[in-house]
C-alpha positions as CSV (number, residue, x, y, z in Angstrom):
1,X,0.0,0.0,0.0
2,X,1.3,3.2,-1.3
3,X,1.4,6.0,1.7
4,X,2.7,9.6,1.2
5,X,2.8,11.5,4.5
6,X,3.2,14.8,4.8
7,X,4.4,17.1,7.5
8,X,5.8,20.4,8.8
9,X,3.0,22.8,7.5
10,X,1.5,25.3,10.1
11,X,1.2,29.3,10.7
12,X,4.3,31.7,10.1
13,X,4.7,35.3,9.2
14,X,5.7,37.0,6.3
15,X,9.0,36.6,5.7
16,X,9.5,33.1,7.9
17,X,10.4,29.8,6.8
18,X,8.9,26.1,7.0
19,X,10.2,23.0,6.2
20,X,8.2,20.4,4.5
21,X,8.9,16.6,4.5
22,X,7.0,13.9,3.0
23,X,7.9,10.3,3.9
24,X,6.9,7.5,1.1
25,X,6.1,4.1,1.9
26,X,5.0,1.4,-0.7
27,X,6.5,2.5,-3.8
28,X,9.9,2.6,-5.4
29,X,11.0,5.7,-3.9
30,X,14.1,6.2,-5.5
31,X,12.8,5.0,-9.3
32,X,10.4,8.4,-8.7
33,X,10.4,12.0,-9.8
34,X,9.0,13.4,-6.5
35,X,7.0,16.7,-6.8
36,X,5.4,19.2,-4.1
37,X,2.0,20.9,-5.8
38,X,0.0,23.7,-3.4
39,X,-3.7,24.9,-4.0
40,X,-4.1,28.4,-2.4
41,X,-7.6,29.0,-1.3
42,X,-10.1,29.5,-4.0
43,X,-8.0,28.7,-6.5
44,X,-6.8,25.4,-8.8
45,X,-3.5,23.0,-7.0
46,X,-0.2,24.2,-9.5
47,X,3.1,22.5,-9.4
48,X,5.5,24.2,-7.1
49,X,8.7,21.9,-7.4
50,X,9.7,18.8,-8.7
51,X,13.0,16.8,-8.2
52,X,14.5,14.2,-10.8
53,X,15.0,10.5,-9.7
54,X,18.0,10.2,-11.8
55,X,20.1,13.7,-11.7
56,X,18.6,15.5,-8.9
57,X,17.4,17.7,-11.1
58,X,15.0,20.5,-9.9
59,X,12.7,22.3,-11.3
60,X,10.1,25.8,-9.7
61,X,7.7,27.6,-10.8
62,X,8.5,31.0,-10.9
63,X,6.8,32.9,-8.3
64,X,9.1,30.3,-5.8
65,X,12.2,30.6,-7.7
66,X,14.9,31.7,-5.2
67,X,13.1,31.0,-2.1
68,X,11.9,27.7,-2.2
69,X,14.0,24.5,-2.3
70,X,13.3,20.8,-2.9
71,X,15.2,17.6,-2.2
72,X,15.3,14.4,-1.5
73,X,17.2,11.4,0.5
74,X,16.5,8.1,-0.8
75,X,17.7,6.5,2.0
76,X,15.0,7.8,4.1
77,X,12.2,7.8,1.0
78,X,11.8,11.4,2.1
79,X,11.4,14.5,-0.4
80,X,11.5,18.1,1.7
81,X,10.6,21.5,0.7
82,X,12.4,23.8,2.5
83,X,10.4,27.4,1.5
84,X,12.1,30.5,3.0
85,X,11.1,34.3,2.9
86,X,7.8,33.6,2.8
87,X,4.6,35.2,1.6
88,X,0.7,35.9,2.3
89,X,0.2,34.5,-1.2
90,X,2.5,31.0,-0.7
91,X,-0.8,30.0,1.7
92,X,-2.4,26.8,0.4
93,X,-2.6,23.2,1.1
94,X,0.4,21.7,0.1
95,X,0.3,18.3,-1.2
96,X,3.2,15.6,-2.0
97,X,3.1,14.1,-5.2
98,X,5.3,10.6,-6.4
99,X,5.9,10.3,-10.3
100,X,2.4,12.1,-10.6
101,X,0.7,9.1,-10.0
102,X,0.2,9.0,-5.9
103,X,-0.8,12.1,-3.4
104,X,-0.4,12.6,0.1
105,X,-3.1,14.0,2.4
106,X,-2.0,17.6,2.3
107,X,-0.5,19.9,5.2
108,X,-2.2,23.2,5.7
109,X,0.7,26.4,5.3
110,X,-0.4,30.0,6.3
111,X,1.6,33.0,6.1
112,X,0.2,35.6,8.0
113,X,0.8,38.2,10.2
């Protein structure tokens, strides 16, 4: 059974940081392209960052570029996003995503003063 669970959202001001993990169970964690997607309230989920199984190759969107960063330790079939100088607009539910096939439950992230 394939299980996805994230962890480290919560409440942080402007300007803070978090540190997302997501540990993977069930699948062949280090075979997978790992990605972290976020839907802000009232608004469709977008792909935030995604890290290569093969290269370690990341990829952002822009509006993250420069503040967030993803990675990953196969040893631990972990992927983490750590997200620095946040913003009111990076508040969404951010979800963990494995070879765009299987989701984790979400973790809640608000940046507010």
């Amino acid at each position: 059974q394939v299980q996805l669970v994230e962890a480290g959202g919560g409440l942080v001001q402007p300007g803070g940081s978090l540190r997302l993990s997501c540990a993977a169970s069930g699948v062949a964690f280090s075979t997978y392209p790992m990605n972290w997607y976020r839907r802000p309230p009232g608004k469709e989920r977008e792909l935030v960052a995604s890290i290569s199984s093969t290269d370690g190759r990341t990829n952002y969107v822009d509006s993250v570029q420069g503040r967030f960063t993803i990675s990953r330790v196969n040893a631990k079939a972990t992927v983490y996003l750590q997200m620095n100088s946040l913003k009111p607009e990076d508040t969404a539910v951010y979800y963990c995503n494995a070879n765009t096939v299987y989701w984790g439950q979400g973790t809640q992230v608000t940046v507010s003063s």
